[in-house]
C-alpha positions in Angstrom: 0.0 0.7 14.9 1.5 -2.9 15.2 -1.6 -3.7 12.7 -0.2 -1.5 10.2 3.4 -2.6 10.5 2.3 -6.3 10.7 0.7 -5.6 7.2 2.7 -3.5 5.5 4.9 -7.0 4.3 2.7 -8.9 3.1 2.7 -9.4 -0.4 -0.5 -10.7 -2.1 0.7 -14.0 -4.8 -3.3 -13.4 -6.6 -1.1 -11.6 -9.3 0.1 -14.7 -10.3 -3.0 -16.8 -10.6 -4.4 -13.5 -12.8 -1.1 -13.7 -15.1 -1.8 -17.6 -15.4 -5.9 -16.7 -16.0 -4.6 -13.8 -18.8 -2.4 -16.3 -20.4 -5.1 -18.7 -20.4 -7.6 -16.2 -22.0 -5.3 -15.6 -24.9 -4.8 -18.5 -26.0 -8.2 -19.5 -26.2 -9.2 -15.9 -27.7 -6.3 -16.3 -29.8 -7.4 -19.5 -31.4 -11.0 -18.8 -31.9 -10.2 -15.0 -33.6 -8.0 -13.8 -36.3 -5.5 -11.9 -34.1 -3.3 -14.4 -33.6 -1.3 -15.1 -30.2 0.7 -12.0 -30.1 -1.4 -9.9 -31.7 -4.3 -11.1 -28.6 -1.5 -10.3 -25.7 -0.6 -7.3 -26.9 -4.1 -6.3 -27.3 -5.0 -7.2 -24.2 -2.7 -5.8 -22.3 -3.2 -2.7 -24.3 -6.8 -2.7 -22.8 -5.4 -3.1 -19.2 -3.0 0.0 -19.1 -5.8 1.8 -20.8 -7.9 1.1 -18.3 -5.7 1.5 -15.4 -4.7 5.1 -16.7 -8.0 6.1 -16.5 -8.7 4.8 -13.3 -5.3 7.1 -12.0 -6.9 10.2 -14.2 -10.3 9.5 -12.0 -8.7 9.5 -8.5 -6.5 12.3 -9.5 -9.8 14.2 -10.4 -11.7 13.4 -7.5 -8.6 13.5 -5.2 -8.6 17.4 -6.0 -12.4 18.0 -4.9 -11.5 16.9 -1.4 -12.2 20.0 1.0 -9.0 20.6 3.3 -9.9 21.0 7.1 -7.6 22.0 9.8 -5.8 19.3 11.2 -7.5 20.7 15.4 -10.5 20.4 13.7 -10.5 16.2 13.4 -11.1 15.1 16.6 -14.3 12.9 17.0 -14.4 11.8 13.5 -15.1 8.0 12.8 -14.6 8.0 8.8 -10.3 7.8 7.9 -8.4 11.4 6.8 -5.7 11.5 5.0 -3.5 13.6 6.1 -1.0 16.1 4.0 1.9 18.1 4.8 5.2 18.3 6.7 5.3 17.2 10.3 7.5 19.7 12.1 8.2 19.1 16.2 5.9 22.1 18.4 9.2 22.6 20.0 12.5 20.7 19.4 13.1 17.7 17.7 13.3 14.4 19.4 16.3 11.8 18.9 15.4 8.4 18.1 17.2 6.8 20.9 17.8 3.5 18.5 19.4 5.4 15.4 20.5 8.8 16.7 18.5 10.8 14.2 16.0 13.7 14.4 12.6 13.0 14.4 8.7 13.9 15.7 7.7 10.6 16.8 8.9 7.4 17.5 8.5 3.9 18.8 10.1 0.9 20.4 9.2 -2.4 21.8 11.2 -4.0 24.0 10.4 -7.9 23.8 11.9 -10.6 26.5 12.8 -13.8 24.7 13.1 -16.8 27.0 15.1 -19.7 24.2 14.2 -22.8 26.5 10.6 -22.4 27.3 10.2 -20.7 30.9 9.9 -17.8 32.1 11.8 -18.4 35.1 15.3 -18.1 33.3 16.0 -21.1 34.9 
């Protein structure tokens, strides 16, 4: 779980070096072809949402092939489910003790922070 959170912020910078890479690429295509500058950009990036629709059309499709299972009957598995639905509490609803609200789960972590080095408070 702290795994997941730790991750869940990080932002990747490769999209930048790509962008510099595409940028890069037309120009040169752009000089050695008839399309012109402009003409190669908006190509290109033509291409690329082309592309990337198609590759959302496939996982829709395949998505939609996936059997559902009963969610008692996924104990002992070792691949990763995905899991679908509404979680409702078996009884009634917790409170998150931090922001008062309803919930089915929750989680806190208390963390002792000692400014000047020891542990001794001193």
């Amino acid at each position: 779980m702290d795994q997941m959170l730790a991750n869940t912020g990080n932002v990747n910078d490769d999209w930048k070096r790509w962008v510099v890479v595409w940028l890069l690429a037309v120009v040169g295509v752009s000089v050695v072809t008839d399309f012109g500058f402009w003409g190669t950009l908006v190509g290109t990036a033509g291409l690329w949402f082309v592309f990337w629709g198609l590759q959302a059309v496939f996982r829709a499709i395949t998505s939609r092939s996936v059997e559902e299972t009963a969610v008692g009957s996924l104990g002992g598995r070792s691949a990763p489910v995905e899991l679908v639905g509404d979680a409702r509490p078996v009884e009634e609803p917790l409170t998150a003790p931090l922001t008062d609200t309803e919930c089915v789960a929750y989680q806190v972590q208390v963390m002792e922070y000692y400014p000047s080095g020891n542990e001794g408070g001193e």
